[in-house]
C-alpha positions in Angstrom: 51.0 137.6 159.0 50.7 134.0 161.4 51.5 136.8 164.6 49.7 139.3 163.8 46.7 137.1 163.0 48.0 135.4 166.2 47.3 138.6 167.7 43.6 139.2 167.1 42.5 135.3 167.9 43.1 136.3 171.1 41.0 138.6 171.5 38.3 136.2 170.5 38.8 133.3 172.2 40.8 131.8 175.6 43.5 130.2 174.5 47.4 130.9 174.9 49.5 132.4 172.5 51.5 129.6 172.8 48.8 127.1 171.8 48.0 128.4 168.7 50.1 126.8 165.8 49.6 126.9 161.9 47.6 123.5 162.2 45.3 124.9 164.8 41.9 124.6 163.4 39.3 127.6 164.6 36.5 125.8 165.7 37.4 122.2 167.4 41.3 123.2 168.4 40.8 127.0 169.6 37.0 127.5 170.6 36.1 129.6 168.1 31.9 129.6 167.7 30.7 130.3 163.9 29.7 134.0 165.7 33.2 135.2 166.6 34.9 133.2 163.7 33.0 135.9 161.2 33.6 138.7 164.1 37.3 137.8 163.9 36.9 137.7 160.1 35.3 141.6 160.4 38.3 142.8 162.2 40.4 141.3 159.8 39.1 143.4 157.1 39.1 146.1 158.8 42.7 145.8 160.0 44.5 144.5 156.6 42.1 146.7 154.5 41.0 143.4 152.3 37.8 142.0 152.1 37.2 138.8 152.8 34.8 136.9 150.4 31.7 135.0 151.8 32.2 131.8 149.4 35.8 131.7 150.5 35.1 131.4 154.4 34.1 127.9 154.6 37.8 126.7 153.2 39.1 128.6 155.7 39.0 125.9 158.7 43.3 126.4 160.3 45.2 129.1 161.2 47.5 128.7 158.2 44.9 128.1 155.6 43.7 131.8 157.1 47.4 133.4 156.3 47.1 131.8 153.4 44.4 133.1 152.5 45.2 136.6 153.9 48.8 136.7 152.4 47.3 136.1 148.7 44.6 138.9 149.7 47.0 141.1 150.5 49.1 140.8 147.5 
């Protein structure tokens, strides 16, 4: 899930693969603006099927707090 959610950041944002760890947080580590954060959230839905729910977004602040998330989704 962390690559392949690795893989659609960026798209969003300029930022190396290689920079982007499980402690990277969206908006002050990767660039992330609140507009592509719930773009990026849109095309997760739509890739993983799940849907994503709006109270839950504002926990969501790191990369691995998003698989997390994404992982118990998915289950």
């Amino acid at each position: 899930m962390f690559e392949k959610l690795v893989d659609i950041i960026v798209n969003y944002v300029e930022v190396d693969r290689a920079d982007i760890k499980p402690e990277s947080r969206f908006m002050e580590d990767l660039g992330f603006t609140s507009f592509d954060f719930m773009s990026m959230l849109g095309e997760i839905e739509d890739e993983l099927e799940v849907e994503i729910e709006q109270e839950d977004i504002a926990e969501i602040r790191t990369v691995q707090e998003a698989v997390d998330y994404l992982e118990k989704l998915s289950n």
